[in-house]
C-alpha positions in Angstrom: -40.6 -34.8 -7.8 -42.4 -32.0 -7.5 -42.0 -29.3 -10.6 -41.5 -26.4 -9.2 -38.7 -28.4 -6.8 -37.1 -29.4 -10.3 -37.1 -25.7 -12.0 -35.7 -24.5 -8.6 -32.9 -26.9 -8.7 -32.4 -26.5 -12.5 -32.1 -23.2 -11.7 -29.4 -23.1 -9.1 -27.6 -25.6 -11.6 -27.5 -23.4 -14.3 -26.0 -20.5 -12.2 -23.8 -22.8 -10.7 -22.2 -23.9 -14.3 -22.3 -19.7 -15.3 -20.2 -18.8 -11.9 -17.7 -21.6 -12.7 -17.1 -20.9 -16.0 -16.6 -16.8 -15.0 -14.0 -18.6 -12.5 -12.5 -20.2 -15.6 -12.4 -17.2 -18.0 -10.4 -15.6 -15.2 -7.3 -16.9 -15.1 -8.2 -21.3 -14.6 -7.8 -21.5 -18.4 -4.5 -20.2 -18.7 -1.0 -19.9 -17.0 0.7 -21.5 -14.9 -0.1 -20.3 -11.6 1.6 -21.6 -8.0 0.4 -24.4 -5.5 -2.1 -23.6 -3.4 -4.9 -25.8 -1.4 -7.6 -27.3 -3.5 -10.7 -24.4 -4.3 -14.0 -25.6 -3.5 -16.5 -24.4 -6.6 -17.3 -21.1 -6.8 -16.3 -20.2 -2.6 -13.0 -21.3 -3.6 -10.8 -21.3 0.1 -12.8 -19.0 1.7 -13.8 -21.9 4.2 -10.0 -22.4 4.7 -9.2 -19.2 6.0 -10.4 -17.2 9.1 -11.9 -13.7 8.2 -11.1 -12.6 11.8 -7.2 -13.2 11.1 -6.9 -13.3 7.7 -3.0 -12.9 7.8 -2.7 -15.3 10.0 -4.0 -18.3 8.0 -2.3 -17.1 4.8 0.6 -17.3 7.3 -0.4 -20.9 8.0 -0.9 -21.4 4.1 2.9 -20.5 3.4 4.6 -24.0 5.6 2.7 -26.0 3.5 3.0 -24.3 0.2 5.9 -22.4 0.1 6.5 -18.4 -0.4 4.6 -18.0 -3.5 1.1 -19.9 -3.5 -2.6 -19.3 -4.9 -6.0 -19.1 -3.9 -9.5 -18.4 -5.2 -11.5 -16.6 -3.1 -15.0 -15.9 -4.3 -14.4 -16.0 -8.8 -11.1 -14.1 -7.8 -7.8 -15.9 -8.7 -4.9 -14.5 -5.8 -1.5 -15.2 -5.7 0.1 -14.4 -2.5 3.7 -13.5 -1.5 5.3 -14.0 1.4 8.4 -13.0 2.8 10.9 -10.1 2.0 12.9 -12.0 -1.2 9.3 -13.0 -2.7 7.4 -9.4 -2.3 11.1 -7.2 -3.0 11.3 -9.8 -6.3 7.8 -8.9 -7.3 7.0 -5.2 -5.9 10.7 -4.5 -6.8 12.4 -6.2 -9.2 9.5 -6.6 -11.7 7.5 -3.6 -10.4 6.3 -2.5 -13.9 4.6 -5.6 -14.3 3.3 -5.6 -11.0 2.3 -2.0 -9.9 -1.3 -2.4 -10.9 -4.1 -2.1 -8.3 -5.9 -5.1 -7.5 -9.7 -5.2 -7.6 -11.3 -3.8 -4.2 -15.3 -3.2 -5.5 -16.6 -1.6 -2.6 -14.4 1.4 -3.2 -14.5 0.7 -7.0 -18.4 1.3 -7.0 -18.5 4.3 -5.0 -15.2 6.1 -7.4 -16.2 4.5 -10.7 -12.8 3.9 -10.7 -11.4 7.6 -10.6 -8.9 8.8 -8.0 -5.4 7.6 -7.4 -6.5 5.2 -4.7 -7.7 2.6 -7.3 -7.1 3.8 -10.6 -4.8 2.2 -13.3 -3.2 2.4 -16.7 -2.6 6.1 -17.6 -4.8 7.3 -15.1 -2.9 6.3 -12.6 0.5 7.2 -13.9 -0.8 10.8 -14.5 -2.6 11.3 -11.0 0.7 9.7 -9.1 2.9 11.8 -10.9 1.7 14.7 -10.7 0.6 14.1 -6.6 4.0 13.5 -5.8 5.4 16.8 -7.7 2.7 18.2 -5.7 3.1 17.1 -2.1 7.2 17.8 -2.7 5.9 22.0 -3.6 4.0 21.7 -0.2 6.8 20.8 1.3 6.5 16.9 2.0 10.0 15.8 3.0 11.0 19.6 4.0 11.4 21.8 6.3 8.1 24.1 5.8 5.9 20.8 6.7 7.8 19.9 9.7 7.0 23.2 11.0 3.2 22.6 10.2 3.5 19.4 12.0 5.5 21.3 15.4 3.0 23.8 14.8 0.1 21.1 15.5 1.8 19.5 18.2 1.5 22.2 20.2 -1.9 22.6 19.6 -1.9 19.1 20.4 0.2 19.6 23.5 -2.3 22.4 24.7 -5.7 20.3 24.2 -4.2 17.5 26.9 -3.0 19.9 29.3 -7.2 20.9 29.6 -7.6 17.1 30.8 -5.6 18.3 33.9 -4.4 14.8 34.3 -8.0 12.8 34.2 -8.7 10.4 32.1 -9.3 10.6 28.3 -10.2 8.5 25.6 -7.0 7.7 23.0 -9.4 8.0 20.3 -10.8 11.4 20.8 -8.0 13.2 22.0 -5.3 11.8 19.4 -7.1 11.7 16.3 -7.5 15.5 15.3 -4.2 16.1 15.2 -3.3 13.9 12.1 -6.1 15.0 10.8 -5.4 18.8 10.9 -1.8 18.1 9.3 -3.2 16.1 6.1 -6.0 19.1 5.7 -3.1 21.8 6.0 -1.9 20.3 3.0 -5.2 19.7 0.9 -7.5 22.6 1.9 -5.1 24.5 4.0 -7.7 24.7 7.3 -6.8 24.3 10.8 -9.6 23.0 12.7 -10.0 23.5 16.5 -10.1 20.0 18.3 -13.9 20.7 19.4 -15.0 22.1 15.7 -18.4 20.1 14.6 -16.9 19.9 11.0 -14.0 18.2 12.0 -15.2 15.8 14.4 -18.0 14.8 11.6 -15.2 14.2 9.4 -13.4 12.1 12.2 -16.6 10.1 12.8 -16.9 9.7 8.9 -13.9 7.8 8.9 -14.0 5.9 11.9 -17.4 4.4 10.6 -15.9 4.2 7.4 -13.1 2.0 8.8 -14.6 -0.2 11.0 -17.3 -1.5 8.4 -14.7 -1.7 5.5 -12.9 -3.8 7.7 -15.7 -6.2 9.0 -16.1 -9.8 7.2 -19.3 -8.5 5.5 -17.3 -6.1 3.5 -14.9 -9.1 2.6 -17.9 -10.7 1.1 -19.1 -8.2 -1.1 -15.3 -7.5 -2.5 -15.4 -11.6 -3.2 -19.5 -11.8 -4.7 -19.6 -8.1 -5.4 -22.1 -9.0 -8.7 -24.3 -10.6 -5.8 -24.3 -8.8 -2.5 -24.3 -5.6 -4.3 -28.3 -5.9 -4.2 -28.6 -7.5 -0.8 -29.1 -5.3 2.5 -26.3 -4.8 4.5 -23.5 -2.4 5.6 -22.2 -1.7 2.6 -25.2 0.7 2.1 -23.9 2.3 4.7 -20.0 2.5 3.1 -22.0 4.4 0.3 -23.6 7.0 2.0 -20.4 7.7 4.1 -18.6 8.3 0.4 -21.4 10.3 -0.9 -20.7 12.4 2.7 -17.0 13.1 1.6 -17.9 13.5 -1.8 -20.4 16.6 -1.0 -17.5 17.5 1.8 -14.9 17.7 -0.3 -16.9 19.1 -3.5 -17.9 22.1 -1.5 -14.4 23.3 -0.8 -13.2 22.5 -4.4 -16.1 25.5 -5.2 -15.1 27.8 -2.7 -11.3 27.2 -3.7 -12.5 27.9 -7.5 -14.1 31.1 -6.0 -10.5 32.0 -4.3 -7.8 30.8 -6.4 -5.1 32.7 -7.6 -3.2 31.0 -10.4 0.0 32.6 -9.2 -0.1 31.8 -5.5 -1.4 28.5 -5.3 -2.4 27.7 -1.2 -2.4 24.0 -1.2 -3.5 20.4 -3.1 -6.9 21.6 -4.5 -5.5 24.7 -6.1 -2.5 22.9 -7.8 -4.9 20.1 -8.9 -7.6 23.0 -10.4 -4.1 25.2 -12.1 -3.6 22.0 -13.9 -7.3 21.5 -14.8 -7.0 24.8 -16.9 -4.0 24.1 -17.9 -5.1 20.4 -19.8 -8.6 22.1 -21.0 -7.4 21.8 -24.8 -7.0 17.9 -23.8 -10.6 15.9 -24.2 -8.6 12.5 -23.0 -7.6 14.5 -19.8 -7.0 12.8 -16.7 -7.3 16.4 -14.7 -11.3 16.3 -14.1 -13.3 17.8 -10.9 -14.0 14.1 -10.5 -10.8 12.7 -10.0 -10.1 15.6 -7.9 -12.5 15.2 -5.6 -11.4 11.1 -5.4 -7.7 11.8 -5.8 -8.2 14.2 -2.3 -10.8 11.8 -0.8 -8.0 9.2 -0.7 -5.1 11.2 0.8 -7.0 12.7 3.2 -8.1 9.1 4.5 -5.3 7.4 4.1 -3.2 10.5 5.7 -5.7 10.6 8.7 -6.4 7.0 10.1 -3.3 5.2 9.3 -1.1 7.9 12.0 -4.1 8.1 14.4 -3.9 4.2 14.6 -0.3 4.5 14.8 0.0 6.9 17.5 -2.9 5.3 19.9 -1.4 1.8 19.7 1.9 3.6 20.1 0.9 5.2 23.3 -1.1 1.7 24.7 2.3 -0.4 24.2 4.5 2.5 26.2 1.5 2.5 28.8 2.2 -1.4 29.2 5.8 -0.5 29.3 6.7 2.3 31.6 10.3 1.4 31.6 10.5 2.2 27.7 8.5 5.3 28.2 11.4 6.4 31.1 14.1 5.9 29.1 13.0 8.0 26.3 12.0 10.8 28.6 15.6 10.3 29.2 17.1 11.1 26.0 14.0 13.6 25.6 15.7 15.4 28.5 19.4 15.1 27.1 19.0 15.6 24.0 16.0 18.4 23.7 15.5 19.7 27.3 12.4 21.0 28.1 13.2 25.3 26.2 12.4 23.9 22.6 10.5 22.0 20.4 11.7 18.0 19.0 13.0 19.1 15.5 14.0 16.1 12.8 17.2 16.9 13.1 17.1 15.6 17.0 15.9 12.0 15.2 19.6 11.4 14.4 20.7 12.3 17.9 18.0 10.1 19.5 18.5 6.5 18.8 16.2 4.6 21.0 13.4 6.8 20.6 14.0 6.4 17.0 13.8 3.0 17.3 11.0 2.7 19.5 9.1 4.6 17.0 10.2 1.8 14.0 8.9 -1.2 16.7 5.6 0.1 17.3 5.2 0.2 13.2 6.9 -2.6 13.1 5.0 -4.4 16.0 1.4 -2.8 15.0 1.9 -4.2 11.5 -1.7 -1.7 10.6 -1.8 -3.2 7.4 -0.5 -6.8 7.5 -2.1 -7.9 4.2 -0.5 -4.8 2.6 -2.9 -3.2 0.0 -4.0 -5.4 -3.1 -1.9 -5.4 -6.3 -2.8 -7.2 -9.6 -0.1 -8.0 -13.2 -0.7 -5.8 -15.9 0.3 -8.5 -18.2 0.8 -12.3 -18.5 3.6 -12.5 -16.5 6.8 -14.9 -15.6 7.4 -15.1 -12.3 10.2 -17.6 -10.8 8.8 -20.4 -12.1 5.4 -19.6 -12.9 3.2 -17.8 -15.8 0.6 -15.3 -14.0 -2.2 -14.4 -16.3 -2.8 -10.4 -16.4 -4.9 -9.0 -13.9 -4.6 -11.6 -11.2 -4.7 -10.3 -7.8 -1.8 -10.3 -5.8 -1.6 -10.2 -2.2 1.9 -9.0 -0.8 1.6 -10.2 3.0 3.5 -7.4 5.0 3.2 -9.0 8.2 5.5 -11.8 6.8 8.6 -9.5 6.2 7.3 -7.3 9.4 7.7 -10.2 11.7 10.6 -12.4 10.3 11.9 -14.0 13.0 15.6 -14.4 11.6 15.4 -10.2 10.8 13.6 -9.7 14.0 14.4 -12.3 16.7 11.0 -13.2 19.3 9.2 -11.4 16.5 5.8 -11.3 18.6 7.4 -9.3 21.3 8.1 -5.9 21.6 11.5 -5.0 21.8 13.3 -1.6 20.5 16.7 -3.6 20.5 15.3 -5.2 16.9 16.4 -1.7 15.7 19.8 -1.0 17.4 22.7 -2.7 17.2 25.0 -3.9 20.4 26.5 0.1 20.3 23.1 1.3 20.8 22.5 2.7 17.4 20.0 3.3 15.3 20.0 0.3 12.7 17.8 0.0 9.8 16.3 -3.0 8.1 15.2 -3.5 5.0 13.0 -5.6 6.2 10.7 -2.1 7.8 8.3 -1.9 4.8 5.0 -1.0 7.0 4.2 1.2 3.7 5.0 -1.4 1.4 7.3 -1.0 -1.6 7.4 0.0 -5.1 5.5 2.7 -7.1 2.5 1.9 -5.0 3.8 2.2 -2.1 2.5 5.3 0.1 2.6 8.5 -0.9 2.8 10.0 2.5 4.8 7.9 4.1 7.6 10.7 4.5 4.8 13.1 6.3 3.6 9.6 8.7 7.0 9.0 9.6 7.6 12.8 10.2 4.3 13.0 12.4 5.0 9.5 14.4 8.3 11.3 15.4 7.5 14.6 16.1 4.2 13.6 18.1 5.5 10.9 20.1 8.3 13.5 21.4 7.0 16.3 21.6 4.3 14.8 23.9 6.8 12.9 26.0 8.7 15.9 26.1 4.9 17.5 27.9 3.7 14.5 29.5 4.1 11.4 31.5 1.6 8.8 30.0 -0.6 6.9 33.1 -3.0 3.7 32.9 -6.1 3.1 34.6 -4.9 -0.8 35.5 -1.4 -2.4 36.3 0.9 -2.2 33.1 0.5 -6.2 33.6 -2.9 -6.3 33.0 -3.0 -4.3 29.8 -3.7 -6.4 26.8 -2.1 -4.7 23.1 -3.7 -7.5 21.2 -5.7 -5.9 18.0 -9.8 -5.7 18.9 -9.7 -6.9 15.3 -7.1 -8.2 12.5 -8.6 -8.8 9.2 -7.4 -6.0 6.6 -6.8 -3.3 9.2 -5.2 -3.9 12.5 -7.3 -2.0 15.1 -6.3 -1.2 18.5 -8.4 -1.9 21.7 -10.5 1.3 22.8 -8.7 2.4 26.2 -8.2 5.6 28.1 -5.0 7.2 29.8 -4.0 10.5 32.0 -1.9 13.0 30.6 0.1 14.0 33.0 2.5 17.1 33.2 6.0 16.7 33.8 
């Protein structure tokens, strides 16, 4: 053979051996983990599972191995939970043990770990705390932000009535309004709907999102060590982040040029009072840096997870026309057409209320939920989890339980009222997980999907280009991120 053929192959046998035992030293040696199909060496199941529908074949995993199972993917040990009694136990029930976040190193590289999106330990505690102290001063969960939130509606309100009833793209014409409520609360700015600043931000993150959530992406998170050096979009993820970075950097200077320590304006100035305030600390976890990651992440999260909400919202009521009828109905008994929806109408209007909680429910954005990972060897049911395994909770499991929600795969408000035709709740609606790691803002998303979706319908009678028939609500794509199908629609008055 030839010599060079043998050093080639001795090569690849010697990285071989080094990638297995890295697969060992995390987490093979030790524990007692769950069942799970049998990991081929270092791609582990990745062959076993669909990229494309990555919930799906976990899905599939569960009739064979039960609720609780593991897989390798890539050197990464995951144990994955499915169903309400397995993620609630977990998430729940031992939450301490599992409210770390699990290992995502695309966004890991670009924050160095800083930021609440990915941060652990201390860092983590410190940053969540004090962003939920925060958002509660701004007035998350009260009054004041429901009036910012009317407030943009009828911006909102007024940018479709200049489409005069002609065709629009959903994703153009819904997305700055989410966008303007989340940077009400950061930077307090309103953009217009036409400003160059905003829509560059809006493209940011709609690049951002689709190449996070292509199989490529899913590649590097599993070889991170490897692809890292390779070409491919994830170059692209970085400059994207570097983009934000220098966005958001510039109007933490011109806040630090503006602030007044007794009348702080919004997020950034709270977040620089405390930066003074922890000065004396070295060990601080108040820096510029985690600043400017802590706001990346709320912004992002607080933008494209409503946007996607609202436009797959408004494709499923263009496929039903007998839904959107009866809650112009209520709109009209309830509201009338001399005021604006309020959050106190919510109570008074069950079936919108429950249309609202089937279109996250029947959405399910995020059916993989976001990763979490054991701070510590840790007993579960039967089973010893070494620390920092990964652990995937799998939303869509509890989000489509066919016993909770009967013909699961079809949408139907009746899965949230009861044979009076009142609102009922489940415990089973968790499309912003559970836990300490659930999100943040899900109090201002929930506020926005409601006050949006009626205040619209209160303006406007939603119109397809095609028969309601021949609209198809199946996700363009379904791996981390549930995306709708690009489609337009006519606004028009009532």
């Amino acid at each position: 053979m030839d010599p060079s053929v043998v050093s080639v192959l001795g090569l690849l046998l010697c990285i071989s051996c080094l990638l297995l035992i890295l697969v060992w030293k995390k987490g093979f040696g030790k524990g007692k983990l769950p069942p799970g199909p049998v990991p081929l060496p270092i791609i582990g199941n990745l062959l076993q599972l669909n990229l494309k529908n990555i919930s799906e074949s976990l899905c599939m995993v569960t009739k064979e191995y039960g609720p609780v199972f593991s897989l390798q993917l890539g050197l990464e040990h995951v144990v994955v939970l499915h169903g309400y009694e397995a993620i609630k136990e977990a998430l729940i029930d031992h939450g301490e043990k599992f409210n770390s976040r699990g290992p995502m190193p695309i966004f890991e590289f670009v924050t160095n770990g800083l930021g609440l999106g990915v941060s652990n330990g201390e860092r983590w505690k410190q940053l969540r705390q004090f962003s939920i102290m925060t958002l509660r001063n701004l007035g998350m969960g009260k009054r004041s932000i429901e009036e910012r939130i009317q407030e943009e509606a009828k911006f909102l309100v007024e940018e479709l009535k200049k489409t005069k009833g002609l065709p629009c793209d959903s994703m153009f014409i819904l997305g700055p309004a989410p966008c303007n409520v989340i940077c009400s609360v950061i930077f307090q700015k309103h953009f217009e709907y036409k400003d160059k600043k905003l829509l560059h931000l809006m493209k940011l993150i709609d690049s951002e999102f689709t190449i996070v959530n292509s199989p490529w992406i899913q590649v590097y998170n599993y070889f991170p060590s490897l692809v890292h050096y390779l070409p491919g979009s994830h170059h692209k993820v970085f400059e994207i982040f570097r983009s934000m970075y220098k966005f958001i950097l510039e109007e933490v200077k011109e806040h630090q040029r503006t602030l007044d320590h007794n009348h702080p304006r919004d997020f950034i100035d709270y977040f620089l009072i405390k930066i003074e305030q922890e000065k004396q600390h070295p060990q601080s976890e108040f820096t510029i840096e985690n600043l400017i990651w802590t706001v990346n992440s709320l912004f992002r999260a607080g933008t494209e997870s409503t946007r996607s909400t609202l436009r797959y919202g408004f494709l499923i009521l263009l496929k039903h026309p007998e839904i959107q009828e009866k809650i112009h109905e209520e709109i009209e008994r309830v509201i009338g057409r001399s005021r604006s929806p309020c959050m106190e109408d919510r109570n008074k209007m069950p079936y919108t209320n429950a249309v609202v909680h089937e279109i996250q429910r029947y959405t399910d954005i995020v059916p993989t939920g976001v990763p979490h990972a054991v701070s510590q060897d840790t007993q579960f049911r039967q089973y010893l989890i070494p620390k920092g395994t990964t652990i995937i909770p799998l939303l869509t499991s509890v989000l489509n339980d066919d016993e909770e929600f009967p013909n699961p795969h079809q949408f139907d408000p009746d899965h949230f009222l009861d044979e009076s035709g009142n609102f009922k709740r489940s415990d089973y609606f968790i499309p912003f997980s559970i836990g300490k790691r659930m999100c943040l803002g899900e109090g201002l998303a929930r506020m926005e999907l409601f006050l949006f979706f009626t205040t619209i319908l209160q303006n406007f009678t939603l119109k397809p280009l095609i028969d309601p028939k021949e609209i198809d609500t199946n996700p363009v794509a379904n791996r981390l991120i549930k995306v709708p199908p690009p489609y337009k629609l006519c606004f028009l008055p009532s």
